[in-house]
C-alpha positions in Angstrom: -48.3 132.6 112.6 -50.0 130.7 109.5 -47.9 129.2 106.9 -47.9 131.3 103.9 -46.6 130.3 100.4 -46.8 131.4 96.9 -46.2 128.5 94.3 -45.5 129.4 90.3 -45.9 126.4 88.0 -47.4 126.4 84.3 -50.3 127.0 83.4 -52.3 123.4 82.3 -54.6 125.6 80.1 -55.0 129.1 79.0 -56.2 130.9 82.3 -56.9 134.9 82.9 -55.4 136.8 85.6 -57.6 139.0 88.1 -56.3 141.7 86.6 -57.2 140.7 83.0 -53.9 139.8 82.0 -54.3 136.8 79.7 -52.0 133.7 80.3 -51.4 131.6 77.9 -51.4 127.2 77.9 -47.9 126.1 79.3 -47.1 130.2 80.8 -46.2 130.5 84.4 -48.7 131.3 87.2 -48.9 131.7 90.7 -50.9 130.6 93.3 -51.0 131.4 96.8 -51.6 128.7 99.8 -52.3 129.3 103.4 -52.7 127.2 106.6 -55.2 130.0 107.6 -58.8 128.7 107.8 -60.3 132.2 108.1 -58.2 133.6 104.6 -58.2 129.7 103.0 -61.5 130.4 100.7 -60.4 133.9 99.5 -56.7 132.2 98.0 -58.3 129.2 96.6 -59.1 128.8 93.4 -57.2 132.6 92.4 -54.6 132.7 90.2 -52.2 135.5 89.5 -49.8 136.5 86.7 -47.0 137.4 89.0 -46.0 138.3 92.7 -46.6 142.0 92.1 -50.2 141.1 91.0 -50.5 138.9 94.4 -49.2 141.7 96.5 -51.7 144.3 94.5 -54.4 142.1 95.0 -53.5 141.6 98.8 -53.7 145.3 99.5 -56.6 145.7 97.9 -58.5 142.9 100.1 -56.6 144.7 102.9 -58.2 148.1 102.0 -61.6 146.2 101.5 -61.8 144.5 104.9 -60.5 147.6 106.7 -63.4 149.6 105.5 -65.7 146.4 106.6 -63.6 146.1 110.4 -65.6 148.6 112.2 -66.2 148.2 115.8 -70.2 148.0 114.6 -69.2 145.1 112.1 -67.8 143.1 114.5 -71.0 142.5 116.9 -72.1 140.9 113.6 -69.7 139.5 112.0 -66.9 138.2 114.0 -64.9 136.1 111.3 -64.5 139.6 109.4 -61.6 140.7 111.7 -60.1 136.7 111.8 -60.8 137.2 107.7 -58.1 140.8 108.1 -56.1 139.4 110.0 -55.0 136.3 107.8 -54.8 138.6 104.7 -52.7 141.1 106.5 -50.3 137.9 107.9 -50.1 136.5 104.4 -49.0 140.0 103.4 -46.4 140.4 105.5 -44.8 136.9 104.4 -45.6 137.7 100.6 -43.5 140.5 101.4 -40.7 138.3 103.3 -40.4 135.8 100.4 -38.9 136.2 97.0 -40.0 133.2 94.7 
């Protein structure tokens, strides 16, 4: 299983959550980092006003790939199904860790 991590640190500037909530210079914010090459690109860059936000925002890509995983999909695009299966592993240790 990938290594899976959420790291909370201040914010070097003011920075907006993906779910709109604004955070100011010097506020907290998470990040999430994963050994997973497939799930790497969707993390990177995202930044998250809390764990619950992190989780939300896991389920969501969860509920987005699943419509995408069809048996048809995946004579096409075979990194689609590596892509759920990293976001539903970095869900399950989200889940596991308290930061």
């Amino acid at each position: 299983m990938s290594e899976h991590l959420i790291h909370q640190s201040p914010s070097p500037g003011s920075a907006t959550c993906r779910c709109g909530v604004r955070i100011p210079s010097g506020g907290t914010v998470y990040r999430i980092s994963t050994d997973s090459s497939t799930s790497h690109a969707l993390f990177d860059g995202q930044l998250f006003c809390s764990p619950r936000c992190i989780r939300l925002f896991l389920l969501e890509s969860l509920e987005t790939l699943d419509a995408l995983d069809t048996p048809a999909s995946r004579s096409v695009v075979t990194d689609l199904h590596e892509l759920y299966q990293g976001v539903a592993e970095t869900y399950a240790a989200v889940l596991g860790s308290s930061p």
